[in-house]
Each structure stands twice: as structure tokens, then as C-alpha cells.
N, C-alpha and C positions, 0 to 999 in steps of 0.2 A: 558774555562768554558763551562761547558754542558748544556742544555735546562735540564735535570734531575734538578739541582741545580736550577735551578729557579723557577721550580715544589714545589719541597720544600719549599722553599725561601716563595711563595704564598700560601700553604695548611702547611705548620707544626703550624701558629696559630690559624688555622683553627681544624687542630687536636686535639689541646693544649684545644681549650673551648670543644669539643665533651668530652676529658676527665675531665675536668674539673665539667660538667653538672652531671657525675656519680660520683665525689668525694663529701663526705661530704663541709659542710661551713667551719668548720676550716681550713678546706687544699683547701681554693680558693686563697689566697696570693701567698702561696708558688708553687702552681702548673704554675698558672700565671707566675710570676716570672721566673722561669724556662726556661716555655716555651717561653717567649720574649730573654732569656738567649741564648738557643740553637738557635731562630733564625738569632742572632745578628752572635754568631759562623757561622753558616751558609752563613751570607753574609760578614762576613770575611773571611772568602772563597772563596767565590766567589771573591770579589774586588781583591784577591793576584792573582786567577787562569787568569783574567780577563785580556786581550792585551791593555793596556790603549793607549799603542804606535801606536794602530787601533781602536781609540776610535770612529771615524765615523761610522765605519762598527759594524751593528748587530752580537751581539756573543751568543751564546747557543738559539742559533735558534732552534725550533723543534715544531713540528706541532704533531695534533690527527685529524686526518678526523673525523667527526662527521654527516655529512648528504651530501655526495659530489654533489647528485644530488640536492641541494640548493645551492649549496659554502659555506655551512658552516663548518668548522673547527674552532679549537683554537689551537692557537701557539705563541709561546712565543719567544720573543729575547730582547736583550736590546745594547743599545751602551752604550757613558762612561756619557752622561747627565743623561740617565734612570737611572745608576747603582751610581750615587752619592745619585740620591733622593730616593732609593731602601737602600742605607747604614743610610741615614739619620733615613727612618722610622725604621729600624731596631736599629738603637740607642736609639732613643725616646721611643720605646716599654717595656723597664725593665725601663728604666729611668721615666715612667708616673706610669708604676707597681708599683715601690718603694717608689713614693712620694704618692702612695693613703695608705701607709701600716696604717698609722694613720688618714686618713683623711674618710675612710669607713669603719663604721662601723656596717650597717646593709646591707641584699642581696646582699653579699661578690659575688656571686658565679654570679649573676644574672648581678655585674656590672665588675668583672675580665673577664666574658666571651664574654662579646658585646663588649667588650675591644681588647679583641682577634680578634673576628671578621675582625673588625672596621682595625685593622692591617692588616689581611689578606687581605681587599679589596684593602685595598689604595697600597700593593704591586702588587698585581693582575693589577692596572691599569699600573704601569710603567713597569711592564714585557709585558703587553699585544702585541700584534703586528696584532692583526685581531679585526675588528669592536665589534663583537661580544662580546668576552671577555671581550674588552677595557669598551664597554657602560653598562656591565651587573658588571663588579666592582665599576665604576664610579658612577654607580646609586643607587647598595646597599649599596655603604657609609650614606647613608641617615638614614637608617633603625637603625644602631648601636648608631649615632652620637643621632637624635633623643631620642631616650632609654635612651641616657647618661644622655642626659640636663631634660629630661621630669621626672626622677626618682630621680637625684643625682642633680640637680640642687637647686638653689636660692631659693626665696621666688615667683620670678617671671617666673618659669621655662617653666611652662605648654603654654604661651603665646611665650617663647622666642622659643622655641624647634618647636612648629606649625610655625609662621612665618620662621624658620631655613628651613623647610621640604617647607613648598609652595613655596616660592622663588625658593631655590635651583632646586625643582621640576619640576617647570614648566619653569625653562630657559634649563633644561637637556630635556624635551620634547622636545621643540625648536631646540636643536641642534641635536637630533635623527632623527628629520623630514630630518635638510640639510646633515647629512651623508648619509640617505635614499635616498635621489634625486643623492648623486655623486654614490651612488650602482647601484640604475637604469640606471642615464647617461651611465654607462660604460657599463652595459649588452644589453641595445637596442640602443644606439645611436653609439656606438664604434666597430667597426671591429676586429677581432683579429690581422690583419697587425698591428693596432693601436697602438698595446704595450701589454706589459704581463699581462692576464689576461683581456686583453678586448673585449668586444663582449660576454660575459658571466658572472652569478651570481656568484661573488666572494666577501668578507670582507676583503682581505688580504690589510692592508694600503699601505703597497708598491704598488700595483698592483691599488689603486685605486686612489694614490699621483701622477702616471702615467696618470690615467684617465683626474683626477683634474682639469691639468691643462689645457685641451683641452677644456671644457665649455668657451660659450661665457664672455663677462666681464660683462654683466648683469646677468647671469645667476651664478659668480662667487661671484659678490655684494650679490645676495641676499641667497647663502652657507655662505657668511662670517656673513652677520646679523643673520642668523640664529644658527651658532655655538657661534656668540660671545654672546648670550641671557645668552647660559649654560655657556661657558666657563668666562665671563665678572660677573656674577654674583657669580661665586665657588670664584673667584678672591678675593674678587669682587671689579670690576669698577666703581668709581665712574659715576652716581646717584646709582649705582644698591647697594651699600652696606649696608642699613638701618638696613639690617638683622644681618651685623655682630656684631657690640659694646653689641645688646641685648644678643643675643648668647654666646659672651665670657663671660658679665658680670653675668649670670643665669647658664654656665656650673660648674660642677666639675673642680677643678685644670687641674687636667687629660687632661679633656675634652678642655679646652683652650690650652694647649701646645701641644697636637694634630691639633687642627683646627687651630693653627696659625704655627704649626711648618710642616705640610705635608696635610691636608687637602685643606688650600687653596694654596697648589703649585698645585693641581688637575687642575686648572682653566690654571693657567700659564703654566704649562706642557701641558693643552689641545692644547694650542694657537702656541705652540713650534711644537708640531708633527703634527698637522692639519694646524690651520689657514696659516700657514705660506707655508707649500707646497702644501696645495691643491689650494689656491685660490690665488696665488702671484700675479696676476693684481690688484684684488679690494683690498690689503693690501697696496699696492705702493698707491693706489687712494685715500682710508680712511686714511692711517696710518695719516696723520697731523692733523684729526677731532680725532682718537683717541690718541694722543699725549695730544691736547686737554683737553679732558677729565682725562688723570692722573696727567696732571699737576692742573685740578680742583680739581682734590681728595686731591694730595700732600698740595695743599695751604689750602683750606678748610677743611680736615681734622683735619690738625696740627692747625688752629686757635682754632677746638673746642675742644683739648685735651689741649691748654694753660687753659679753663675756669672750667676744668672737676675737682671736689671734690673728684669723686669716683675714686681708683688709678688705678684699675681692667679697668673699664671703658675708660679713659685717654690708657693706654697699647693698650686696643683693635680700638680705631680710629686712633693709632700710627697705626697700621699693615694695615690700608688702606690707610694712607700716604706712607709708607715704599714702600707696592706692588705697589705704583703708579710711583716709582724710578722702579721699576722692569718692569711694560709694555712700561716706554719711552723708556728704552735702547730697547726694545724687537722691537718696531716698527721704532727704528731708523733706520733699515735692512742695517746695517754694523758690519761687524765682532768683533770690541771688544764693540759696544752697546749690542748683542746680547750674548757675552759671561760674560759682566756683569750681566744680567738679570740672566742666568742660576746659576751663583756664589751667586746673591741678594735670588734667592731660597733658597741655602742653607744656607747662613747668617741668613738671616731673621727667619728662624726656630731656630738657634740654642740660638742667644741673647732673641728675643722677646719670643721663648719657654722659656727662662733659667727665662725671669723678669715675668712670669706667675707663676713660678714655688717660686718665690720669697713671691709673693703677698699672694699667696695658705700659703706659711707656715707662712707669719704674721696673717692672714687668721685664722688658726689654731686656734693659740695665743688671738685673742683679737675678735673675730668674728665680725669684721666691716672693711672697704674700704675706708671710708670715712679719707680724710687729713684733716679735721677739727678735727675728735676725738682722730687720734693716729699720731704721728710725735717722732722728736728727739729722734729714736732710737739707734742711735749708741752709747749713752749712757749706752744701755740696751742691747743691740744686735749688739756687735761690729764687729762680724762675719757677720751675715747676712746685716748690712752694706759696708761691705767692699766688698760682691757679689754684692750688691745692684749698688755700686757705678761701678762697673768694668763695667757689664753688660747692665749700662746705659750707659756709655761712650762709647759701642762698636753698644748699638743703636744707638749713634749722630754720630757713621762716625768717632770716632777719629783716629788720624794718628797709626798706630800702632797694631790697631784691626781689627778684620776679616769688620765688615763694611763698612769701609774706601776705600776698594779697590773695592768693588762692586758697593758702590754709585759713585762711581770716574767713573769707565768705563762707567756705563750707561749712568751719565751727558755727557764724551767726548763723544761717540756716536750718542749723540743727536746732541751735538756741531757741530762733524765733518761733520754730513748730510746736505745738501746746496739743496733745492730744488728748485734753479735757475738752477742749472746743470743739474735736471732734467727732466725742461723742455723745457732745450735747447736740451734735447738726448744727454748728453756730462755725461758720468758716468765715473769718475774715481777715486784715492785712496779714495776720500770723499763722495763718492756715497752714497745715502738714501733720505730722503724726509724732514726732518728738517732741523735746522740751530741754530745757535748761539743763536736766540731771544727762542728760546723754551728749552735752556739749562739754559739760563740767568733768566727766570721765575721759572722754575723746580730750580735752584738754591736758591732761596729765602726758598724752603720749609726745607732747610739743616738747615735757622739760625733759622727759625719758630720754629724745634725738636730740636734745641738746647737749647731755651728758653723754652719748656715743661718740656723737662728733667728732667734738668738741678733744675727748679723748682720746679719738682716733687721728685728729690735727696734732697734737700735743707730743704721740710716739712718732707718728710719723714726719713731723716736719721740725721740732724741737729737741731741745736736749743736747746731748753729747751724739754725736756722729756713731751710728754703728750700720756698718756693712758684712755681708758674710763672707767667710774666706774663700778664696778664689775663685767670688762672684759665682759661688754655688758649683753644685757636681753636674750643672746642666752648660758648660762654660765649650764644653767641646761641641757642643750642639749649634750655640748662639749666630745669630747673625752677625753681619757685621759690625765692627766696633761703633758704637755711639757716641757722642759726647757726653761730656760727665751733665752737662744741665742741657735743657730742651735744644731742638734745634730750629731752626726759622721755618724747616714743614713743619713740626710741630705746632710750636705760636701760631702761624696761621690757620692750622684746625681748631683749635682752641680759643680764638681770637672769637669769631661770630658768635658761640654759645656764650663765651660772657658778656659781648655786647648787647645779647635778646635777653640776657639775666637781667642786667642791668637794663635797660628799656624797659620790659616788664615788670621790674619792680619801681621805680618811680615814675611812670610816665603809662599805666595799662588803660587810660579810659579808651582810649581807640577800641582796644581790643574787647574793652566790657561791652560798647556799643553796641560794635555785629554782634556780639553775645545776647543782648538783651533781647532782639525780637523773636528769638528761635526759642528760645528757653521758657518766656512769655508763655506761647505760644503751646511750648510741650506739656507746661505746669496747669494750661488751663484747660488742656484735653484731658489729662488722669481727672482732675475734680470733676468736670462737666461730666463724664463718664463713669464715675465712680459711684456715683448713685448717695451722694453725701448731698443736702441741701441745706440752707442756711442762710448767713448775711452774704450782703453784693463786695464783689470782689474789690479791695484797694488797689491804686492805680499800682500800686509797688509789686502788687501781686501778680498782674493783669487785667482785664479790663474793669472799668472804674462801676 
């Protein structure tokens, strides 16, 4: 795989809205379209040229010097974690195109293009490999998402879209300060002996993931509080997530199955390339306070999405439960917690996108959320029940489905970590900083989402048929008429996310594979660095 390709990969829908901006309104669908079309081609491409058999190692590495007398450049690489979540968004890009074909229909051109954008960053961030580019895509996702909810949003949008932007904003300040402070550590406090690229201004992560880890562990505590502001609240982490439930329930369809399907892996991806190899002391230190916290999210979330009316809403406090399966595995720092969490990534986009994508075309149909006004669909809508129900099932973790196997590893991960062992200095196959009692808590949020669900299936797809009268006071607004059940563009959007559900969940060792060497790899950088000694590592763990 070239660094060319990954060039593309992050500028062709970036291209795609420049042209887009000089084609008339009518040809904003289809140009769109296209262009998320071609990029998908593009990264299927890449994922076939791609060594997944060296999925540790950065591939289509390539740099542009930009101002060498600062160390700035940009340069791109990715290994095989980046290039899942790199195929992800490129999935999700015709697949959010094609669900807006009837769901917009005014400043076609104005909302296909930030649309664009919006794609181009969030690839831009997983290709990234130098400070620089990484925080300058990471930040302009704002700008697009923003646009989306503030223009094409709810009744309530202009509120959910400013709260969306401050948040996010000012915890990505926060974390620009503590990448700031490991830039300088390494130009005046490090030598060149030191490591590659130290003793001088450079962005390149590698060269400063070297630096990192040489900061005292006070000085390493407070890099980590300051990334985890940004990266805990993209997440976001509970307390920090207030902003999301409004967000999803005021964005466009679109806009939700973005923000919950690749937008906030931005946070969790941040925590993967950063928190974790620059600062692995204060990670081993914090990790059981931040354990903590996502099993606060997990339980309390899922309680208020049992009592939640609105279904839009109920969905969007599931995905702060969800990502809170995804940082325990992450900070259990052992190899299959850490490789659940990367799999919870993509799971988590692909179902909770797919039940966004659900809501948006009943949505369409009856313009209200509410499960007191419209229920016992599958009476009506025997199809869009029958996705309804998969897609739920594969949110609760059932045996069989892509979630099952990513909420599994992260709980054993957590299980497996014993941290008597390390504070005995005795690290071995069970090395990490948890234990059994913080799987055993996180566990309870499994049967919590299964009583949401499950009840959220029940109103809305069983029972006695109820619709509201004259399909709502928003009826003179609507698009045009729909069918009463899915239409064949629908099923075809709909169709791929349950075929990767399904793949995923009975058939993932492909996928654990490229997983195993990168994750390896990250588990045995925080130990080696972490300044913990002990027994030699099991081969489960990393090296034997």
C-alpha cells in the first residue's frame, strides 16, 4: 500500500464537495454519492494492497516537509487498527449519502458538501502520523458536524449543535496544550543520544511516543489529564457526555450515524495512539479510577435509556453505555481487553449506525420518536421490523452477532487484570490493573441493555398498531410520500451493516488476527515503560 493511496483516501472527498460547490442543486445527490462511491473503491484498495500479516507496522508511510526549520511536516501511515476505522468511514459515506436521498430536501449542495468534508477529516485523522495533521483534522470535524445539526437539525438544533461545538472544543484545547508540553519535553529537555528525534522540534508521533515516555510520572499524570479532557469527552466519558443524547437527538439521520458510527471512535482512537504510549506510567496509575468512571457510564446510562420515551434519544445514551464496554477493555492493558475495545469500535458503528438509520426512515414516515405515539409496527412495516429486531439483538451482545464478541473480550480483559499482582511487581499472563469485581459490575450493564432493548423492540415493533393522527402536525412539511414499509434504496443501505453484523459475529478470527499484532505490541510498550517489574511475560500477553 502507498502513502499516494492514503493521500487520496483523505482529499478525494474533499475534492468531491469543491466539485460539488460548482454543480448546480439538482446534481448535489448524485455527485455526492459518487464521490463517497469512489472512496469506498479506494479503500478497498487499499485494505486488499494492505500486509494485514504486519499489521503492527505503519504501512504507506510518506511524508511532505513543510517547514523543516520548525519540524513541521505531514505524513501519513496507518497499520491494520487505523485501516479498519479508515474502511469503516469509508463505508458509512454512500451509505449516510443514500439514506439522505429523501430525507433532504432543501440546500442539497450546502448539506452533501460538509458532508464531504466531514468525511475527509475523520480520515485525515486515522492516516495522520505527525501531530500536526492529526490535531488539525481532529479539530476541523467540529466545523462540518456543527453545520449539519445547526441547519438540518430538529426543532432543538441551534442549542444542541453550540453545546456539541463548546464541549468538544474546549476539551480538544486541553489536549493541544498536553501534546504541546511532550513537543517541547523532547526539543529542550532531551538529547539527541535520547532517541530519534530528540533534542529538537519535531511532530512525528513516533519520535515523540519515544520521548513520552521519559517524563517524570508527575509530569506524565498531568499529559494524561490533559489529553483525556479532549479525548474523554469525543468519547465521551462519563460525566463528560451531556452533550451527546442532545446531539444525536437534534442531528439529521446522517448526522447521527456518523457521530455514533466514526466520530466518536476519534476519542477512543485518540486514547489508543496517544494516551496509551505516551504516558504508560500515569495509565497503569489512573487506569482503575478510569475503569471507574465507564462502568459509571455503563450502569447509569443504560438505567436512563430503560425510562427514555424518545427512541432517537434511548439509542443515543445506549452509545455511552456501549463506549463505556469499550474504555474498560482499553484500560484493562492486556492484550485481548485492548483488542476488544478496537473490535467494540467497529461494532459499535456498524449496529448502533444501522438502529439510527432505522429511526431516521420511521422518522420519515410518521415525523415523531416518541413510543407513546407510534408502536406495533411490524404489523405495518414487516421489513423495517425485522431490521429493527436483528440490529437490536446485535446491540445486546447476542451470541452470534458482531457484538458478542467484542463485549466478551473487553469484560474478560477486565476479568483477567488482578491488580494484587501489581502491586506485588509479579506481572504475568494476567497482568493489567483490574479484577474480577470490576467485570462483575460492568457486567450487570449487559442485562440493564437487555432490558432497554429489548423493551424498546417490544413498543416499537409489537403489539396493537398505533400511529399518530395525521402522521403528525409536521405532515405539511414532509417529503414526499413514502411507502408504508422500507423501500429497495432502503434495504440496500441496510443490507451491508447486517451482512458485517453477521460476519462479525460468527466468523471475526480474520479480524482478531490483524488485531493481535498491534495491540501486542501497544500492551507491551505501557508495561516495558511503566516501570512495573516482575515475572516474564505469557505468550497471550506478548512476548513469551
Amino acid at each position: 500500500m502507498s502513502a499516494t493511496l492514503l493521500v487520496i483516501l483523505t482529499l478525494l472527498p474533499l475534492a468531491g464537495a469543491a466539485v460539488l460547490a460548482l454543480r448546480p442543486e439538482g446534481q448535489a445527490r448524485t455527485v455526492a454519492l459518487w464521490t463517497t462511491l469512489l472512496a469506498l473503491g479506494a479503500a478497498g484498495v487499499a485494505m486488499v494492497q494492505f500486509r494485514w500479516d504486519h499489521g503492527a507496522d505503519m504501512q504507506g508511510v510518506g511524508r511532505l516537509e513543510w517547514a523543516p526549520s520548525l519540524g513541521l511536516s505531514l505524513s501519513v501511515g496507518a497499520d491494520s487498527v487505523a485501516m479498519l476505522l479508515i474502511g469503516l468511514t469509508a463505508l458509512l459515506g454512500p451509505i449516510c449519502v443514500y439514506a439522505s436521498f429523501t430525507a433532504i430536501e432543501h440546500r442539497r449542495r450546502t448539506y452533501y458538501g460538509w458532508l464531504l468534508v466531514l468525511q475527509s477529516a475523520m480520515t485525515g485523522v486515522f492516516c495522520a502520523r505527525d501531530l500536526v495533521l492529526f490535531y488539525t483534522c481532529f479539530e476541523f470535524t467540529l466545523v462540518p458536524m456543527y453545520i449539519l445539526i445547526s441547519l438540518y437539525g430538529s426543532t432543538n438544533r441551534k442549542k444542541a449543535a453550540t453545546k456539541f461545538f463548546l464541549y468538544t472544543f474546549t476539551g480538544s484545547v486541553l489536549t493541544l496544550a498536553g501534546l504541546l508540553f511532550v513537543v517541547w519535553f523532547n526539543a529542550t529537555q532531551l538529547v539527541p543520544t535520547d532517541g530519534p528525534g530528540a533534542g529538537k522540534w519535531t511532530f512525528d508521533i513516533g519520535a515523540l511516543q519515544h520521548a513520552a515516555v521519559r517524563m517524570s510520572s508527575g509530569q506524565q499524570a498531568w499529559v494524561l489529564a490533559a489529553m483525556m479532557a479532549g479525548f474523554a469527552v469525543k468519547v465521551p466519558l462519563f460525566p463528560l457526555h451531556t452533550w451527546l443524547p442532545l446531539a444525536h437527538t437534534e442531528a439529521p439521520t446522517a448526522g447521527s450515524v456518523i457521530l455514533a458510527g466514526v466520530l466518536l471512535k476519534l476519542g477512543t482512537y485518540g486514547m489508543y495512539r496517544f494516551v496509551l504510549p505516551f504516558v504508560p506510567s500515569a495509565v497503569v496509575e489512573y487506569a482503575p479510577f478510569l475503569a471507574v468512571l465507564c462502568i459509571m457510564g455503563i450502569v447509569y446510562a443504560g438505567l436512563i435509556c430503560w425510562v427514555q420515551e424518545d427512541v432517537k434519544k434511548l439509542v443515543a445514551y445506549s452509545s455511552v453505555s456501549h463506549l463505556g464496554f469499550c474504555i474498560l477493555g482499553m484500560v484493562a492493558l492486556n492484550q485481548i481487553g485492548l483488542a476488544g475495545s478496537v473490535l467494540y469500535m467497529v461494532n459499535h458503528g456498524l449496529s448502533t449506525g444501522a438502529l439510527f438509520l432505522l429511526i431516521g426512515m420511521m422518522y420519515e414516515r410518521y415525523h415523531t420518536r416518541s413510543m407513546r405515539e407510534v408502536g406495533g409496527l411490524a404489523a405495518k412495516m414487516p421489513i423495517w421490523a425485522t431490521f429493527m429486531v436483528f440490529f437490536a439483538m446485535a446491540s445486546v451482545a447476542l451470541p452470534g452477532l458482531n457484538g458478542f464478541v467484542s463485549e466478551f473480550m473487553c469484560l474478560m480483559g477486565a476479568f483477567q487484570a488482578d491488580s494484587e499482582f501489581v502491586r506485588a511487581g509479579q506481572v504475568g499472563a494476567t497482568r493489567g490493573v483490574l479484577g474480577p469485581v470490576y467485570a462483575a459490575v460492568a457486567g450487570t450493564g449487559i442485562i440493564v441493555a437487555a432490558m432497554y432493548l429489548l423493551m424498546m423492540v417490544g413498543k416499537m415493533c409489537f403489539g396493537p398498531l398505533r400511529e399518530p393522527h395525521a402522521h403528525h402536525a409536521h405532515e405539511s412539511h414532509a417529503p414526499p410520500v413514502l411507502p408504508p414499509d422500507l423501500s429497495a434504496r432502503e434495504i440496500v443501505i441496510l443490507l451491508p451493516l447486517a451482512a458485517l453484523c453477521l460476519v462479525l459475529g460468527l466468523y471475526p478470527r480474520p479480524v482478531l488476527q490483524t488485531l493481535e499484532a498491534p495491540t501486542t505490541r501497544a500492551v507491551d510498550w505501557v508495561w516495558e515503560h511503566a516501570g512495573v517489574r516482575g515475572a516474564p511475560l505469557a505468550p497471550q500477553g506478548g512476548r513469551p
